[in-house]
C-alpha positions as CSV (number, residue, x, y, z in Angstrom):
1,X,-5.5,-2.8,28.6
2,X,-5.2,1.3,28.9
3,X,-7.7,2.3,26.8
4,X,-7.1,5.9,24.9
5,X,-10.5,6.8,23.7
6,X,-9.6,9.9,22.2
7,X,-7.0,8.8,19.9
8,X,-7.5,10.0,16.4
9,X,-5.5,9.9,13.1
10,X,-3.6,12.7,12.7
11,X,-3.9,15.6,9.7
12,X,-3.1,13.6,6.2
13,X,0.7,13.9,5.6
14,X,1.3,13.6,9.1
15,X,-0.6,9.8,9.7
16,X,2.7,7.5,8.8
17,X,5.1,9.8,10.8
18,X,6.7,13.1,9.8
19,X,8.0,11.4,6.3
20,X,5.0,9.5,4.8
21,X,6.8,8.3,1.0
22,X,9.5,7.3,2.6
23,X,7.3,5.1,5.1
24,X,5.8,3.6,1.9
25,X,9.6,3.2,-0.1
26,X,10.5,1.2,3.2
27,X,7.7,-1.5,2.1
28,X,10.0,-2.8,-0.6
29,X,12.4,-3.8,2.4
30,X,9.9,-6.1,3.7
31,X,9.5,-10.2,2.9
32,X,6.3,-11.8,4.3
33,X,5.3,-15.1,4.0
34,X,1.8,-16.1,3.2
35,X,0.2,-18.6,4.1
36,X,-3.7,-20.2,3.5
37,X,-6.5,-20.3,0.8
38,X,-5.4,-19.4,-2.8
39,X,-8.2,-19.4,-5.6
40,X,-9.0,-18.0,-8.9
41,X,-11.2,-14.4,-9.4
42,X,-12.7,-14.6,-12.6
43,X,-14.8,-11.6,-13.5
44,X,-17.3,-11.6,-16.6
45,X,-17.7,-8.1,-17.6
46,X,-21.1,-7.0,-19.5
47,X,-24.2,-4.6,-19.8
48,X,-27.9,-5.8,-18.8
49,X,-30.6,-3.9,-21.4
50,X,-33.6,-6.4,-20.4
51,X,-35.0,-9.0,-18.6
52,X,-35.0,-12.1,-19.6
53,X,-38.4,-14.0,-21.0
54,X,-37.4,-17.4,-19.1
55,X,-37.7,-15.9,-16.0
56,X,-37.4,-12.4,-14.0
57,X,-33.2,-12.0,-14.2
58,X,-31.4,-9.9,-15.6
59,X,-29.4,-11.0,-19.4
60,X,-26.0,-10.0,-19.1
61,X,-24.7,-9.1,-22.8
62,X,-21.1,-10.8,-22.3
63,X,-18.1,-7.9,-23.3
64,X,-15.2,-9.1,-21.5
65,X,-13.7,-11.9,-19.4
66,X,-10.8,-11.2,-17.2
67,X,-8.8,-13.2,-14.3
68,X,-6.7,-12.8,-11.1
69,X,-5.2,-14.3,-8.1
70,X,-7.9,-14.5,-5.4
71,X,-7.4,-15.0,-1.8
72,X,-3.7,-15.5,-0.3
73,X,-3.2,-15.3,-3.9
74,X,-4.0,-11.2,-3.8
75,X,-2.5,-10.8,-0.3
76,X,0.7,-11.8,-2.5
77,X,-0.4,-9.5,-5.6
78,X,-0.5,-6.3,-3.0
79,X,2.8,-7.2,-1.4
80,X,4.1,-7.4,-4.8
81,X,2.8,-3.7,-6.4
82,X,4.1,-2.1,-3.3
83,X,7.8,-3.6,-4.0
84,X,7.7,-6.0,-1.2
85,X,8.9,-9.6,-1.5
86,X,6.7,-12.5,-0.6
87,X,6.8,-16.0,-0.4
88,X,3.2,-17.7,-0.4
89,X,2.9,-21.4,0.6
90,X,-0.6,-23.0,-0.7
91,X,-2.5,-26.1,-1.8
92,X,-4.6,-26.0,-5.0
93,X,-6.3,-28.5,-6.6
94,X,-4.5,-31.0,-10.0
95,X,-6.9,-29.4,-12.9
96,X,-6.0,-26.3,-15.5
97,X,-7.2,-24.0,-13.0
98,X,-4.1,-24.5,-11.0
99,X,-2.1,-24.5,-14.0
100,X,-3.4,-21.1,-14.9
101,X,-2.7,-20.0,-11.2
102,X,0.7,-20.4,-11.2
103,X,0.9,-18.6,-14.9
104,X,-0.7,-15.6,-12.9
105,X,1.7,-15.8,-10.0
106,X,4.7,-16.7,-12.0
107,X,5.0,-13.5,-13.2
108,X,5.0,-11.4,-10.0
109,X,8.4,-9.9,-9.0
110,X,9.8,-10.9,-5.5
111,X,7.4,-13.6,-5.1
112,X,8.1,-17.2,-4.2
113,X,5.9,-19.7,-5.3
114,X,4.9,-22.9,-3.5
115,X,1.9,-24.4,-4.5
116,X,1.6,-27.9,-3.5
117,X,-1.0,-30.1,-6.1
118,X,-3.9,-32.2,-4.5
119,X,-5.4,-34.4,-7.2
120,X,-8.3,-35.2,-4.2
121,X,-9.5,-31.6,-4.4
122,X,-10.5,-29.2,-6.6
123,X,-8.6,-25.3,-7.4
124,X,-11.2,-22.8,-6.1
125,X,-12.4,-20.3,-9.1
126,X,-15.2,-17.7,-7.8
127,X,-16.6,-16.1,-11.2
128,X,-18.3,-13.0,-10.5
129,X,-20.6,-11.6,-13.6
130,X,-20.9,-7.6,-13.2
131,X,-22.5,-5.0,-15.0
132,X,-22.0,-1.1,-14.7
133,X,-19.3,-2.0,-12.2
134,X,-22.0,-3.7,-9.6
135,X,-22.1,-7.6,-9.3
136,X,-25.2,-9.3,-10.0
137,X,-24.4,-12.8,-9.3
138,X,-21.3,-15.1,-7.8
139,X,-20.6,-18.8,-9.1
140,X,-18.5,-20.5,-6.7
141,X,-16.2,-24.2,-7.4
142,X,-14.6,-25.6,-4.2
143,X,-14.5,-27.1,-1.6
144,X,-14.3,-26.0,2.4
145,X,-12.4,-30.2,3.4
146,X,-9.3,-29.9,5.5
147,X,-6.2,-31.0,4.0
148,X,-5.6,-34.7,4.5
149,X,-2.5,-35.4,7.2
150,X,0.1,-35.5,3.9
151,X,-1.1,-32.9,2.3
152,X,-0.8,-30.8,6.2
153,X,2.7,-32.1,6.5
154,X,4.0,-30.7,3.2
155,X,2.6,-27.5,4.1
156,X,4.5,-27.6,7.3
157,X,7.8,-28.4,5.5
158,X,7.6,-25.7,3.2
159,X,6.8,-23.2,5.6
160,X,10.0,-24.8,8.0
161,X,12.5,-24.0,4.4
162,X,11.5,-20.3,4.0
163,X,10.2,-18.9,7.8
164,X,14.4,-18.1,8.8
165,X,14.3,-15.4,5.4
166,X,10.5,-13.8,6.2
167,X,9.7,-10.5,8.8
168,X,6.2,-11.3,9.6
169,X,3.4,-14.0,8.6
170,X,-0.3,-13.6,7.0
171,X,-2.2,-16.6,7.7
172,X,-5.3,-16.2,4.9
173,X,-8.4,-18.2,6.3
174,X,-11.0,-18.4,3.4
175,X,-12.1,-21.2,5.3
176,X,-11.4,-23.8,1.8
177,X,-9.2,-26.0,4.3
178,X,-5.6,-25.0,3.7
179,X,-5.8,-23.5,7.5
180,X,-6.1,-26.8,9.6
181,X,-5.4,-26.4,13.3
182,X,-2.5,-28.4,12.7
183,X,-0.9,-26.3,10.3
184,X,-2.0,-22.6,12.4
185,X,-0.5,-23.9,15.5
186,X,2.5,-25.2,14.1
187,X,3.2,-21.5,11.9
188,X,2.5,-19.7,15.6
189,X,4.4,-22.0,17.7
190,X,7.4,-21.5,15.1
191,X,6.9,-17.7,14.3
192,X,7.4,-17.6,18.2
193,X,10.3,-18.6,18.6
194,X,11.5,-16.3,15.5
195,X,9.8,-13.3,17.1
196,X,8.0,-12.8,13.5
197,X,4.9,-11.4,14.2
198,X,1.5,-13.6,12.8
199,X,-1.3,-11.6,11.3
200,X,-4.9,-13.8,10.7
201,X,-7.3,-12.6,8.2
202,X,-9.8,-14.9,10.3
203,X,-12.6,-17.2,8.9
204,X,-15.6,-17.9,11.2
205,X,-16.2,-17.6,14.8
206,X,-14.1,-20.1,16.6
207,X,-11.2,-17.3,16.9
208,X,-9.3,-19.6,19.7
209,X,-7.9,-21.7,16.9
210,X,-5.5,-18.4,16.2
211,X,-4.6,-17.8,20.0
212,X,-1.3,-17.0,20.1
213,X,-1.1,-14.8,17.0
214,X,0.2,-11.1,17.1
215,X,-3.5,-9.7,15.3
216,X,-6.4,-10.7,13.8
217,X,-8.1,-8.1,11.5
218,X,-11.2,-9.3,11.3
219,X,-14.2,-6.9,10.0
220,X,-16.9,-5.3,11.9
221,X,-19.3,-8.8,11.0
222,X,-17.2,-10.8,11.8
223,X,-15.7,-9.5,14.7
224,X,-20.0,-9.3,15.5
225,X,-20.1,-13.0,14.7
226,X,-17.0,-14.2,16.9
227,X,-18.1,-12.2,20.1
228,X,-21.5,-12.2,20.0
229,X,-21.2,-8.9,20.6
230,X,-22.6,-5.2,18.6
231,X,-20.3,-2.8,17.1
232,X,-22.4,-0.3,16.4
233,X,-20.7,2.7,18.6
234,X,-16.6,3.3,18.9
235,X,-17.0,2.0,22.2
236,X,-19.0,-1.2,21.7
237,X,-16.4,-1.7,19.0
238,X,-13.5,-1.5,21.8
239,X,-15.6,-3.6,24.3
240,X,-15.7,-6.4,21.4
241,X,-12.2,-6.0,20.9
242,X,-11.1,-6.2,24.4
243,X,-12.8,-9.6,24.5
244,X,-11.5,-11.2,21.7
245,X,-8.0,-10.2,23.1
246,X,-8.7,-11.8,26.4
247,X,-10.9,-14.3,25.0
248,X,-9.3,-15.6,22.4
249,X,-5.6,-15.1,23.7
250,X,-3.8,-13.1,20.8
251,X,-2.0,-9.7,21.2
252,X,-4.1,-7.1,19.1
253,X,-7.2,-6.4,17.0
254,X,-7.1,-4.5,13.9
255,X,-11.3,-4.4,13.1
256,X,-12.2,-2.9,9.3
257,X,-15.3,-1.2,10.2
258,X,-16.3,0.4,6.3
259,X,-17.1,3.6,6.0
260,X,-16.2,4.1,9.7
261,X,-12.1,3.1,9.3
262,X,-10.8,0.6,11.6
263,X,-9.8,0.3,14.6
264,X,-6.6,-1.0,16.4
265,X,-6.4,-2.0,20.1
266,X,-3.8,-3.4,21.9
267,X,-1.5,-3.7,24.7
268,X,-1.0,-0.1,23.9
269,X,-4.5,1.0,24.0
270,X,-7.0,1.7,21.7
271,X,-6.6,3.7,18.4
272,X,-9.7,4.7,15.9
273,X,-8.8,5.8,12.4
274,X,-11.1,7.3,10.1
275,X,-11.4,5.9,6.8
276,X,-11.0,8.5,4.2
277,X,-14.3,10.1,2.3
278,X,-14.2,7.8,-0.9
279,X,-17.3,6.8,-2.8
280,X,-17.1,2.8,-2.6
281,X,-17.1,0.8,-5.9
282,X,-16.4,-2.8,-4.3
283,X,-15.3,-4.5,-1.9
284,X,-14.1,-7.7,-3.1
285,X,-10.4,-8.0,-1.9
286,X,-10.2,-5.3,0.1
287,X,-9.4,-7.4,3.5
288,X,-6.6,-8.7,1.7
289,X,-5.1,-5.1,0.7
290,X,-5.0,-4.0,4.6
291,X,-3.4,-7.4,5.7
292,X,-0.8,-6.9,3.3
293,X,0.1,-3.6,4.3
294,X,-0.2,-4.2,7.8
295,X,2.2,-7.2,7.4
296,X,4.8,-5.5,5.0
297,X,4.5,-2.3,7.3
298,X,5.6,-4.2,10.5
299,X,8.2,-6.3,8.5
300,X,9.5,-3.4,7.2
301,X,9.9,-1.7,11.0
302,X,7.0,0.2,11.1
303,X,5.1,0.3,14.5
304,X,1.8,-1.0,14.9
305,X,0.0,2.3,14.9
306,X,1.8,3.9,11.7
307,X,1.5,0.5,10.0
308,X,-2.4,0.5,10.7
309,X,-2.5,4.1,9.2
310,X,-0.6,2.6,5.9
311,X,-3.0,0.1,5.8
312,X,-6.1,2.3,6.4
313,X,-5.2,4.3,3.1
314,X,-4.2,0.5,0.8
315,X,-7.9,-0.1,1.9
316,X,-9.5,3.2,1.0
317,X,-8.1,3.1,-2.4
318,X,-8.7,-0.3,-3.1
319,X,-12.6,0.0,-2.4
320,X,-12.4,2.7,-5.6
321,X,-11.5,0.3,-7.5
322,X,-13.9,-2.4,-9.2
323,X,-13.2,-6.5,-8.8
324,X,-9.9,-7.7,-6.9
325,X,-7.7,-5.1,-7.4
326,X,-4.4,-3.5,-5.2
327,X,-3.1,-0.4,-4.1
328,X,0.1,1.0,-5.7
329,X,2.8,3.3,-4.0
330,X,1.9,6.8,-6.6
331,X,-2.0,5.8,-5.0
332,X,-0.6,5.5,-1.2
333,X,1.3,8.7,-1.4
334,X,-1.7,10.8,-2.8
335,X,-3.8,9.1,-0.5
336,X,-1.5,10.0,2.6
337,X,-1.0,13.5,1.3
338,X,-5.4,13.6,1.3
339,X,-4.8,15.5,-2.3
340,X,-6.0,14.9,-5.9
341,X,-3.4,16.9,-7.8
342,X,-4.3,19.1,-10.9
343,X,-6.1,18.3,-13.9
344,X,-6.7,14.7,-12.4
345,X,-3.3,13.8,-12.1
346,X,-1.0,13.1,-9.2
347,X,1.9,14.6,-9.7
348,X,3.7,13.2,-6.2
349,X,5.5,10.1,-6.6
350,X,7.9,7.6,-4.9
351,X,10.6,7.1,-6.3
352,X,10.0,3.7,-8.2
353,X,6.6,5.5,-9.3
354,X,8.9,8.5,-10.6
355,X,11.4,6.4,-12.3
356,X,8.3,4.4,-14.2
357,X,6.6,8.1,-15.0
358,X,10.1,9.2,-16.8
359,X,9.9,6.0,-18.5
360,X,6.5,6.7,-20.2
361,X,7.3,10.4,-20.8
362,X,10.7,9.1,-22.5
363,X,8.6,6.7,-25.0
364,X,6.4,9.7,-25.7
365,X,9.6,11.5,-27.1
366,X,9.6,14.0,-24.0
367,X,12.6,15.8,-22.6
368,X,13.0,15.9,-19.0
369,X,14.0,18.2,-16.6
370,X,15.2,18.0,-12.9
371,X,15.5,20.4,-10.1
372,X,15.6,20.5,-6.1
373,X,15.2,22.6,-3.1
374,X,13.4,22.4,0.4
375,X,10.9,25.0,-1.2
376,X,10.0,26.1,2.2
377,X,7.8,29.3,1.9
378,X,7.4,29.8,-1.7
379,X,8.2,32.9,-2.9
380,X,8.2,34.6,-6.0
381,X,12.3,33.7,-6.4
382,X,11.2,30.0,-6.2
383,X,8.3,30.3,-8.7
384,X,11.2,32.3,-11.2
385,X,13.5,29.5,-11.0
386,X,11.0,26.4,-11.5
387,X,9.6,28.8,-14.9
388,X,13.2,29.4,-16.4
389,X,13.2,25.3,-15.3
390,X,10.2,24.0,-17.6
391,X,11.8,26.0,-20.2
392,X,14.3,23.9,-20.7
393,X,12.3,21.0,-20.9
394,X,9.3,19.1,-21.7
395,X,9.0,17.8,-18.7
396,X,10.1,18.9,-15.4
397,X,10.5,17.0,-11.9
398,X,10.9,18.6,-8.3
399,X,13.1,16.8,-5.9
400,X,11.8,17.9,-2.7
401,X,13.6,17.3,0.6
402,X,11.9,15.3,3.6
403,X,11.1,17.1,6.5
404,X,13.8,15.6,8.2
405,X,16.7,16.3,5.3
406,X,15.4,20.0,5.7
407,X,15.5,19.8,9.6
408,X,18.9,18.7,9.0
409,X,20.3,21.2,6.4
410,X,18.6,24.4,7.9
411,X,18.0,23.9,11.7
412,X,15.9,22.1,14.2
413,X,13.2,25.0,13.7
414,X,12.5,24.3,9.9
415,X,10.6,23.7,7.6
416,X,7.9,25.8,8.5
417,X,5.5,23.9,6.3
418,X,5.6,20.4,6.3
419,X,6.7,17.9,3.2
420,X,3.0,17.6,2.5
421,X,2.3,21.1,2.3
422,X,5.1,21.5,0.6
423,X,4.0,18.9,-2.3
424,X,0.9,20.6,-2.3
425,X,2.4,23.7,-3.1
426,X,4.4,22.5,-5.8
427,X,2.5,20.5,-7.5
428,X,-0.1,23.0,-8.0
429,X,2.0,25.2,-10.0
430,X,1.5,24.6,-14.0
431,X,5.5,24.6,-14.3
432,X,5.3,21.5,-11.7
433,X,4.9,18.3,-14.0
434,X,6.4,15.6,-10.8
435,X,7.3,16.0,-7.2
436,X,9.0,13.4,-5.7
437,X,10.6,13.4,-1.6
438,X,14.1,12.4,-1.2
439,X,15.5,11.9,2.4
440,X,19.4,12.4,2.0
441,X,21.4,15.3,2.2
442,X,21.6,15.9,-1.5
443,X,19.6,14.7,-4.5
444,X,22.3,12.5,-6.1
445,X,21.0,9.2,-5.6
446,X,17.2,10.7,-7.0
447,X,19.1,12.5,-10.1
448,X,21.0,9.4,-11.3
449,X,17.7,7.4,-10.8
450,X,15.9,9.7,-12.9
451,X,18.8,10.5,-15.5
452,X,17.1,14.0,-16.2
453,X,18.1,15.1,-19.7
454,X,18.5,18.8,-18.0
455,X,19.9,19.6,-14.7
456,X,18.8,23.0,-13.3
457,X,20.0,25.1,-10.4
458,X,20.0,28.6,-9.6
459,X,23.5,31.3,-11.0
460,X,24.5,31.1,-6.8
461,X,26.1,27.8,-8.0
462,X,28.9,26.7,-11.0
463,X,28.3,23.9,-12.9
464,X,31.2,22.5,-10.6
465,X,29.5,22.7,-7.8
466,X,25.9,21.7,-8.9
467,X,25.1,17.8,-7.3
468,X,25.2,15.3,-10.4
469,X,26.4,17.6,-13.2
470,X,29.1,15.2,-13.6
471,X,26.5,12.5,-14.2
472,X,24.2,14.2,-15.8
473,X,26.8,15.0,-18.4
474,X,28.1,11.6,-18.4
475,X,25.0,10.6,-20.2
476,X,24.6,13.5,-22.7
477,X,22.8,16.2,-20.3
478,X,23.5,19.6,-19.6
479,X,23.4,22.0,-16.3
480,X,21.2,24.9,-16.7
481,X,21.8,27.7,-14.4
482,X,18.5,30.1,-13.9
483,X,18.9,33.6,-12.7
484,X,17.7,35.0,-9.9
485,X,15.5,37.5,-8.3
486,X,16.6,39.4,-5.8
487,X,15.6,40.1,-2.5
488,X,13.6,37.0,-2.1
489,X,14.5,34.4,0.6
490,X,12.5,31.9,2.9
491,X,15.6,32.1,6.1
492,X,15.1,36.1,5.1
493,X,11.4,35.4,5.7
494,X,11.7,33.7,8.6
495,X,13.9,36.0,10.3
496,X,11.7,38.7,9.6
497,X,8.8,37.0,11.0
498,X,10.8,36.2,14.1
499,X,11.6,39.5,14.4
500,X,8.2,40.7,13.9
């Protein structure tokens, strides 16, 4: 392996490529199959104000009671709040708690559902009991047997009928017994032959039961545990890597290391990414939020690196977050632009995100506006426009163009400031109430998505020749045309500081 030390994660913005939302849109092109140990979270929800008499323990004064997919079963949730589609194969147990399993799954778009009853085992329900956010005590129900030989060979036939439709594999090892040898070495030996690319959330320390598999992404314990080796330093951390490659005959290593990021090596070398400065709430499911990513990234056509990066910030958000929880695309994007927008809220947004925030501002009664540009070194004629813009409307949304639309439209040399920059620009102005990247040439597609009740563009133009005013009027909106302020232009800008 060519090692490469020194490689670091670049500035945020820039860490999934020059066009970070759309990297995270493209998840929603991606299937993945799942495959491994599904199980009930159950969380009890309280506050402790004494100790109890009986003994020194804390009483828990029950508020709450909540319940979620656990395991393969939130690998499945996270593919599913990103927008990709997943199909998770599983074995549960023949009791109510696999009856409530499926009513949580049921409901999860894109998802296809096989879970396969075994009257000779039990459903596995962890119940965590929390107070103040912080876990004072798990209660575990299951069982760690390996599947019998029919319950192994129905497994294998349902992962034969949906493999053709899927881009890459998770295998989830919670070690319950889904994950016989049998069934890993058939999913590898078949994913092969596909060229689908088999990511193992590993359970214990024989990691030669995976060989063959594209990466494991174990943590820094248990990559400890299944090397014998410390990980204390970046480079003790690529030493252990290097051996389980070689040892353990799979392709890659993508180690979760906490608050020190992860690190990916591979044929390709070695690359250390800093996790991002995040005060840590829980844990619990976070392993499950980076496989996901990593998976729907690579099925999606991501390389490894970027999709390590995506997966990077799913985890950092996730560990804000208290009990099993997931990372949504609005969270992704603010994550990747490493900004916490005004008062609070993030006002950059895919487009699904967008398309959901015009849907709450519509139930509040709200009117909203739409507008577009490159804004490429704001100027005062920009900030005119975007005013005369909120005017007209309760609520106004930016379409900004992707670096590489601008790069496009204006010249190999522009933008000068990057789309993150850009976002960052905008979104800090009061006027500003969403920013959301497009990639195409012209906003058309992002206007009829967001069916703006005004449609504003500068007096240069005619209603004729303003993108979607046809549309826009087709469903009762009207074009606005702001005046300008002359003498104020970014290309006039940038010629002057060329000439300068």
């Amino acid at each position: 392996m060519t090692q490469d030390k020194t490689a670091a994660v670049p500035a945020p913005g820039s860490a999934l490529g020059d066009d970070p939302v759309r990297a995270i849109e493209g998840l929603a092109r991606a299937t993945v199959l799942v495959i491994g140990d599904v199980m009930l979270d159950r969380f009890v929800h309280g506050a402790v104000a004494r100790i109890s008499p009986e003994a020194p323990i804390p009483v828990l004064s029950v508020k709450g009671h909540s319940t979620v997919p656990g395991g393969a079963g939130n690998v499945v949730c996270n593919l599913a709040a990103v927008g990709a589609k997943s199909v998770l194969v599983s074995v549960t147990g023949n009791d109510p708690a696999a009856d409530e399993l499926e009513d949580l799954l049921g409901n999860r778009a894109g998802l296809t559902l096989t879970l396969i009853r075994d009257g000779s085992r039990p459903t596995t329900v962890k119940t965590r009991f929390l107070a103040g956010g912080q876990q004072l005590l798990r209660a575990d129900e299951e069982t760690d047997g390996a599947l019998d030989a029919e319950a192994e060979s129905a497994v294998i036939a349902a992962i034969d009928m949906v493999l053709p439709r899927c881009g890459a594999i998770v295998l989830s090892d919670y070690g319950k017994g889904v994950l016989t040898d049998g069934v890993i070495a058939a999913v590898i030996d078949r994913a092969k032959k596909a060229s689908v690319p088999v990511l193992v959330d590993p359970k214990g320390r024989d990691y030669q039961r995976y060989a063959g598999a594209s990466l494991l992404t174990p943590n820094r314990a248990e990559l400890s545990l299944a090397t014998g080796l410390p990980m204390a330093t970046d480079s003790e951390v690529e030493t252990a890597c290097e051996t389980a490659i070689r040892d353990f005959g799979v392709t890659g290593i993508l180690a979760t290391r906490s608050e020190k990021g992860m690190t990916l090596a591979d044929a390709d070398g070695v690359l250390h990414i800093p996790a991002q400065a995040r005060e840590v709430f829980d844990v619990v499911g976070a392993g499950d939020t980076v496989i996901a990513l990593m998976a729907a990234a690579l099925a999606s056509g991501l390389d490894r690196a970027n999709a390590a990066r995506l997966a990077n910030l799913g985890g950092g958000v996730v560990v804000g977050k208290t009990g099993t929880a997931v990372a949504r695309p609005d969270e992704l994007v603010a994550a990747a632009h490493g900004a916490t927008w005004l008062e609070g809220e993030r006002k950059v947004h895919t487009l699904a995100g967008m398309v959901d925030q015009v849907g709450l501002w519509r139930r509040q009664g709200k009117t909203v506006g739409f507008t577009n540009g490159c804004f490429d070194l704001l100027h005062p004629g920009h900030v005119h426009l975007l005013q005369q813009a909120r005017e007209q409307c309760d609520r106004l949304v930016v379409g900004l163009n992707s670096d590489e639309s601008v790069a496009r439209l204006k010249g190999p040399e522009r933008p000068v400031h990057n789309e993150t920059a850009r976002a960052t620009v905008l979104a800090s102005l009061a006027s500003v109430d969403a920013v959301v990247v497009f990639g195409e040439d012209t906003p058309l597609d992002l206007i009829r998505a967001v069916k703006p009740d005004v449609l504003v563009k500068g007096q240069d133009y005619t209603v004729e020749t303003v993108v979607g005013a046809e549309d826009v009027q087709s469903w009762g909106g009207r074009v606005f045309l702001a005046g300008l302020l002359d003498g104020h232009s970014t290309t006039g800008t940038v010629k002057k500081l060329r000439g300068g």
